[in-house]
Structure formats: structure tokens, C-alpha cells
C-alpha positions as CSV (number, residue, x, y, z in Angstrom):
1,X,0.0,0.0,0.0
2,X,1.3,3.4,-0.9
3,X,2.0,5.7,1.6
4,X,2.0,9.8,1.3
5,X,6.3,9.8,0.6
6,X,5.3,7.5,-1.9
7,X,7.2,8.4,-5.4
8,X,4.0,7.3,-7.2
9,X,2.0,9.4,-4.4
10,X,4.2,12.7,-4.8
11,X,3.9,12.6,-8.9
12,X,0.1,12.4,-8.6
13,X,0.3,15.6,-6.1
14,X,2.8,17.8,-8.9
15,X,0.6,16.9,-11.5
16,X,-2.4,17.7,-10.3
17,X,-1.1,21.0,-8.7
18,X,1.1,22.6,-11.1
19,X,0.5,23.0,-15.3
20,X,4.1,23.4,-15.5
21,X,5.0,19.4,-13.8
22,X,2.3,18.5,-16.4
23,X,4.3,20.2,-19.5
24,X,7.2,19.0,-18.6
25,X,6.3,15.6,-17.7
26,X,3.8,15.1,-20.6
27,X,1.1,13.5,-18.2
28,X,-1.7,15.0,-16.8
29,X,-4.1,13.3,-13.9
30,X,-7.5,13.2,-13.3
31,X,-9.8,12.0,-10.3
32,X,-13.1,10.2,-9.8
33,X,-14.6,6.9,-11.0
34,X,-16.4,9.1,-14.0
35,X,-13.6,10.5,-15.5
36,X,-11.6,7.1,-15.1
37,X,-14.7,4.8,-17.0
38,X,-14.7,8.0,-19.5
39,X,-10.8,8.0,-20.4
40,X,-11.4,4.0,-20.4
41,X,-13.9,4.8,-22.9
42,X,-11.7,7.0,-24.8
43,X,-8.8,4.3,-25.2
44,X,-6.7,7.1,-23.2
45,X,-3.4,6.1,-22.2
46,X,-3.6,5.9,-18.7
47,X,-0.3,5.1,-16.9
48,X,-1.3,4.5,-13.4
49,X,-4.7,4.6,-11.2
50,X,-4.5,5.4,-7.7
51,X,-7.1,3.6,-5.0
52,X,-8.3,4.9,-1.6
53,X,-8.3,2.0,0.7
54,X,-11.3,3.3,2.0
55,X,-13.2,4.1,-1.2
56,X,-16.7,2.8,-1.6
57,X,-17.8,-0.6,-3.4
58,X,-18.4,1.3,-6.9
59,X,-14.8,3.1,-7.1
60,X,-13.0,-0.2,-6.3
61,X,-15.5,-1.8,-8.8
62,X,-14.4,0.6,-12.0
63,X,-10.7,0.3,-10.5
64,X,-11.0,-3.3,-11.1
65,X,-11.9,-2.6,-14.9
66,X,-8.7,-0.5,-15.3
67,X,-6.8,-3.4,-13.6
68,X,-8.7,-5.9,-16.3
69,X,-7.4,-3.6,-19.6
70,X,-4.2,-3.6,-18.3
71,X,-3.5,-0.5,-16.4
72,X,-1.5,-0.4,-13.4
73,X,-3.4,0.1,-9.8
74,X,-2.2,0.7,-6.8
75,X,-3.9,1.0,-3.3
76,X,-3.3,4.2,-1.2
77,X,-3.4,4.8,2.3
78,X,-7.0,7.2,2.8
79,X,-4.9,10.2,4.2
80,X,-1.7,9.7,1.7
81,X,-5.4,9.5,-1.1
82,X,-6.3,12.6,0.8
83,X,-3.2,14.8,1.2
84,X,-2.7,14.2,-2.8
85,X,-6.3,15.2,-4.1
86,X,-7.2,18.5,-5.1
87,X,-11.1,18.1,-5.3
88,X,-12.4,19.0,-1.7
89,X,-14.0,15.7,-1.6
90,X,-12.0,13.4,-2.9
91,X,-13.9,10.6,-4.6
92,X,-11.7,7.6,-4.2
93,X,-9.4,6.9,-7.1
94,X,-7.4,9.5,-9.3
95,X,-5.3,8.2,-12.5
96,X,-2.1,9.4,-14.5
97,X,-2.6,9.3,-18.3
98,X,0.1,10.9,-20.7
99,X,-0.9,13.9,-22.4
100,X,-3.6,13.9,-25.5
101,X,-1.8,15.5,-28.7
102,X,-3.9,17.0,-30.8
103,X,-3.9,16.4,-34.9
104,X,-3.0,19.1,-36.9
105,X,-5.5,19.2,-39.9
106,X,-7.6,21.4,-42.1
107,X,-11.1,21.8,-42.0
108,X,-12.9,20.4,-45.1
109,X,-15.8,21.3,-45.8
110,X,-18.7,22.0,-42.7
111,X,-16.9,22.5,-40.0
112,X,-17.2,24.1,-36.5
113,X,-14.6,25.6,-34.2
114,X,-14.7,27.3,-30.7
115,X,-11.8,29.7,-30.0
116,X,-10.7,29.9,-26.2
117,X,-8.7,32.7,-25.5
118,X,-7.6,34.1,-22.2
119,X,-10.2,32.4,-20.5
120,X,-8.5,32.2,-17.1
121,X,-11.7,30.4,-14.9
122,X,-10.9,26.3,-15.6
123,X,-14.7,25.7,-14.7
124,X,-15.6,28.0,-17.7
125,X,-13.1,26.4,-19.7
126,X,-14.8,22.8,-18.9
127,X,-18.1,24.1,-19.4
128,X,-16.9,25.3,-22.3
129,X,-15.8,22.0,-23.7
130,X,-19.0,20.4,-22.6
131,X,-20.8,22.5,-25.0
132,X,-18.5,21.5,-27.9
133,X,-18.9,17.6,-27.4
134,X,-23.0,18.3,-26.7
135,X,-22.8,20.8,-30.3
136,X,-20.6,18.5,-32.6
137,X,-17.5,20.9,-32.5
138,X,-15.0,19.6,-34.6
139,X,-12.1,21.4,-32.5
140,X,-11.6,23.7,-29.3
141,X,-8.5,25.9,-29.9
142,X,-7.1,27.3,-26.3
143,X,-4.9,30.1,-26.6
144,X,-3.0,32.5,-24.5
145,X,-3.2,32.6,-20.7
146,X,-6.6,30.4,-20.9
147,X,-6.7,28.1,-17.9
148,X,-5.2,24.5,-18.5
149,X,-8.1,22.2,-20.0
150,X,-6.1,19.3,-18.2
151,X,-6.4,21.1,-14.9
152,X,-8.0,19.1,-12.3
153,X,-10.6,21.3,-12.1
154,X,-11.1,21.9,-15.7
155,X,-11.4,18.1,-16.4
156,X,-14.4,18.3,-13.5
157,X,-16.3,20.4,-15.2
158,X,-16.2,19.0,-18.7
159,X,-17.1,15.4,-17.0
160,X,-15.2,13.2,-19.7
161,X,-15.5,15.6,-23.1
162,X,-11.7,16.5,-23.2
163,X,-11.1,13.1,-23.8
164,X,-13.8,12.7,-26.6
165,X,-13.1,15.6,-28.6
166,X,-9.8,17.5,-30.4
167,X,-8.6,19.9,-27.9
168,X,-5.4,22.3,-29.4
169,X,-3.6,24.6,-27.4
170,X,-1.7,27.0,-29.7
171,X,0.3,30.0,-28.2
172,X,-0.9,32.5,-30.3
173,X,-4.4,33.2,-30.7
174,X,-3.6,36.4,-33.9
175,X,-1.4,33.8,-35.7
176,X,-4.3,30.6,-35.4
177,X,-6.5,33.2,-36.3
178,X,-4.8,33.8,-39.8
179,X,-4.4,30.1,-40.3
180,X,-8.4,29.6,-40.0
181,X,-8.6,32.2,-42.6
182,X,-6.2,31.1,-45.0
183,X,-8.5,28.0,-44.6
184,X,-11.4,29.5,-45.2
185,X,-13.1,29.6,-42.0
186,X,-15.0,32.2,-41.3
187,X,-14.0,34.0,-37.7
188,X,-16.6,35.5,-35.2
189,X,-15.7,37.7,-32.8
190,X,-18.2,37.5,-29.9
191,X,-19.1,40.7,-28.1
192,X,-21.5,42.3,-25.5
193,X,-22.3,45.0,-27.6
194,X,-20.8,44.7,-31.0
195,X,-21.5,42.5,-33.8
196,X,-24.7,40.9,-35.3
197,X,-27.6,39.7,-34.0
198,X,-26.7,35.6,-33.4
199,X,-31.1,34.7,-34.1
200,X,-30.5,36.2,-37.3
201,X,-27.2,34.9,-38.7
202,X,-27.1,32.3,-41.4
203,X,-23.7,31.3,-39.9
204,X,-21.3,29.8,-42.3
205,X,-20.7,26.0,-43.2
206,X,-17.2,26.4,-42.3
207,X,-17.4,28.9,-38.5
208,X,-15.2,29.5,-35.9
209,X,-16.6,31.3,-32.8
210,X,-13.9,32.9,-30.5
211,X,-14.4,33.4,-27.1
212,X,-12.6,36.4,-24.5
213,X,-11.7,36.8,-21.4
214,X,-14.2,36.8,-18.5
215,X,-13.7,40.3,-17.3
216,X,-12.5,41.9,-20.5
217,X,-13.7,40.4,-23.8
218,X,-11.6,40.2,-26.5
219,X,-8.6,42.9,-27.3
220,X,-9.3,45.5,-29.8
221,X,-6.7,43.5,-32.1
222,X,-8.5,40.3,-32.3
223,X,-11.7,41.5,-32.9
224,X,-10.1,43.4,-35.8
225,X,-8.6,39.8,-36.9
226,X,-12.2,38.4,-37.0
227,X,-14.3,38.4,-40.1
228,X,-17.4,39.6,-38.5
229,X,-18.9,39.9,-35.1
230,X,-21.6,38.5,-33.1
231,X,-23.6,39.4,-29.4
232,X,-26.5,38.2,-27.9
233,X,-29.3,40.9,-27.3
234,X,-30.1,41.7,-23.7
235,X,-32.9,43.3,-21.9
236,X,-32.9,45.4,-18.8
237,X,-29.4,46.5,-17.3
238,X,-27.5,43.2,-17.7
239,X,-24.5,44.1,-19.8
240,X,-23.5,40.3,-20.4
241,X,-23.4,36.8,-19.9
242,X,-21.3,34.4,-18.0
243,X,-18.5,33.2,-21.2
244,X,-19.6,30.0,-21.0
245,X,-23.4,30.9,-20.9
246,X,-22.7,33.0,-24.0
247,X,-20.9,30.2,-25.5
248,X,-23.8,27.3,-24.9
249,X,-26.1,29.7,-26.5
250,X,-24.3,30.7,-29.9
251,X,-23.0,26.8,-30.1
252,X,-26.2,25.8,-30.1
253,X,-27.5,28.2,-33.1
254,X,-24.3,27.2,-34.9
255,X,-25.3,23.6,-34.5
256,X,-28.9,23.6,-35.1
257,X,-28.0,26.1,-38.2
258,X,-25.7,23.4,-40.0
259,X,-27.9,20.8,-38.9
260,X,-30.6,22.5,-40.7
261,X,-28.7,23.3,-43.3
262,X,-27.1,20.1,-44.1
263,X,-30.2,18.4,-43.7
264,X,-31.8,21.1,-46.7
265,X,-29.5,20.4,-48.8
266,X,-29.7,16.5,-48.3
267,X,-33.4,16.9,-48.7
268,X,-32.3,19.2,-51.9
269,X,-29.9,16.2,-53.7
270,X,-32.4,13.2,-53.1
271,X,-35.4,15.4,-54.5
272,X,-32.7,16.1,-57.7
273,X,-32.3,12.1,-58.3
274,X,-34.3,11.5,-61.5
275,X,-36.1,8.4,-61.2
276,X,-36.8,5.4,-63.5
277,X,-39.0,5.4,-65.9
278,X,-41.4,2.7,-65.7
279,X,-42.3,2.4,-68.8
């Protein structure tokens, strides 16, 4: 059983409490029974699964499907489990899994992107990702100071959906920017009080919605970068939504607007067919 001094103990404590161990490590962690059956799921690479000695029958139960695929388990003293966790209740197991490289490619035809930049709250950037899985986003580009989308707290709030979709961190939001337009995907620059109505957009088969800052939106320069601009009205004195709020809402249009879409044009290329003459 591993105790708190532990060198298995002491790498699950640096990577969940510092992005920089992650980085240079190339591993990130995660806790909880959910996220473990979801990276499972994913084929994720986990390296290692930690169990509380005093976890409950339904954490040692998914532990024991990590310890069927293969993956190494080992049992941890409850306070050693305790001392390493950063949830503020711990739920019983936490795993190590090396870091998810995402594929560079281009976007062919429809496609949908959400642009993540200097989002510094890791529950909004979670959220966030949740509404890409839930709106068929293709990719989730995080750049600048954003919060780490394999933060512990981060993966929490998405509840499995970094490890089901492409998340790309880039290190320049003005220079991914100019690559999505020399691809032909058509940037929006999302604002309180600038831009286009989103309820009347026809929004382009190929989109790319980026996201700012909680407190400060997006810089005068990027919205400048962007091809056009979007808000969502508001009545009374609210000036604007929570980012990931705001995000839901315009992922969903987007969605159900290329759903719509592809689904007309479908309906467009079957009615087109010429059929058989029967005589």
C-alpha cells in the first residue's frame, strides 16, 4: 500500500497541482470513478490509477476494470489519497494518463470551431468544452493565458468531453487566427455589444466562434482579426453573460444552423435524383 512519501503518491500531487510538472512531464491526472470509466472509454493512455483503501464498493469496482485492460493500480493509504487530491472531496481513485496530442488538420468542408482565449476560470473552460462535445464541435482551440483544459478542475467540469473531442492549445491566438482564414473559415468575434444579431445569422458552413476573457472580452486586435462579429441581445441592465453561458447559447445556433442546413440540402440532392422510368 502506498503511503504519502510514496514516489507514485508525490507525482500524482505535482501533476495535479502545477500545469508546469504537467508540461514537462507530458502526463496530466484526473480523479473520480467518472472520468476514469470515460478515459477507459476513450482508449486514453492511462499510466497509473491510484485507489483509496477506504473508497466505496463502486470506485474499487471501476478500478478493477482498469486493472482488467491492463492498467497499473495501486492502493493508497485514505490520508496519503487525501493529502494528494485537489477536489475537496475526494472521490476515491485518481489516474495518470500521458498527455492527449492533438492532430493538426484542415477543416474540409462543414466544420465548427470554438476559440478559447484568455479564459483564465478552468470551470468556464470545462463548461466550455462540454458544450463542444453536446454541439458537434470539430475542434476547441485554447490560446494564450486560458486556464489549463487538463487542470483538475477543468477536467471536473467537462465530465469526460476532453477526452472525446480534439482539444489544441496554440500559443498565439492572432497567428491561429490567420491560419483559420487562409483555410477558409469564417472567424466570429463575440461581443457584449458589438456585432450581429446571433437569431439572425445564417452562420457559415465552415465557423469559428472565439471566445474572450471573463472580465475583458476580447482585445481591440483580435476583434479586428475576425471576419465579423456576433452578441446576444439583452434586456434590462445586464450588460453580459457568463462566457460559457454565452458560449452554450451561440453553439447551439451554430449547431442547429448546420444541422438545418445540411439536412436542406440532403433533402435538396435526393429530391434532384431522376427516377426510372417505368415504362
Amino acid at each position: 500500500m502506498l503511503g504519502p512519501r510514496s514516489a507514485g503518491v508525490q507525482q500524482l500531487r505535482r501533476l495535479l497541482s502545477s500545469r508546469r510538472n504537467r508540461r514537462e512531464e507530458g502526463l496530466f491526472a484526473f480523479e473520480g470513478p467518472e472520468l476514469l470509466r470515460s478515459a477507459l472509454d476513450a482508449n486514453i493512455q492511462i499510466t497509473r490509477v491510484f485507489e483509496d483503501v477506504d473508497a466505496p464498493s463502486e470506485v474499487h469496482e471501476t478500478c478493477e476494470i482498469a486493472r482488467t485492460r491492463g492498467v497499473k493500480v495501486d492502493l493508497v493509504d485514505h490520508k496519503a489519497f487525501l493529502g494528494a487530491a485537489d477536489a475537496m472531496s475526494p472521490q476515491g481513485c485518481a489516474g495518470i494518463a500521458e498527455q492527449i496530442l492533438a492532430e493538426q488538420t484542415s477543416p474540409i468542408g462543414r466544420s465548427f470551431s470554438l476559440v478559447l482565449d484568455e479564459i483564465q476560470d478552468p470551470g468556464n473552460v470545462g463548461a466550455l468544452l462540454r458544450v463542444a462535445e453536446g454541439c458537434g464541435v470539430t475542434t476547441v482551440f485554447i490560446t494564450g493565458a486560458s486556464a489549463d483544459p487538463f487542470g483538475p478542475k477543468a477536467l471536473r467540469a467537462a465530465t469526460g468531453s476532453t477526452f472525446r473531442i480534439v482539444v489544441d492549445e496554440r500559443p498565439s491566438v492572432t497567428d491561429l487566427l490567420d491560419e483559420l482564414a487562409d483555410q477558409g473559415v469564417t472567424t466570429f468575434a463575440t461581443s457584449s455589444h458589438n456585432g450581429e444579431d446571433y437569431a439572425d445569422l445564417a452562420w457559415p458552413d465552415a465557423t469559428a466562434l472565439v471566445l474572450g476573457n471573463e472580465g475583458a472580452g476580447l482585445s481591440d486586435e483580435i476583434m479586428s482579426r475576425c471576419a465579423r462579429g456576433v452578441r446576444i441581445p439583452l434586456q434590462g441592465a445586464l450588460e453580459s453573460l457568463n462566457v460559457s453561458v454565452a458560449g452554450g447559447i451561440l453553439a447551439m445556433s451554430i449547431a442547429r444552423h448546420h444541422e438545418t442546413s445540411l439536412s436542406t440540402t440532403l433533402g435538396s440532392t435526393i429530391d434532384s435524383v431522376p427516377t426510372k422510368d417505368p415504362s
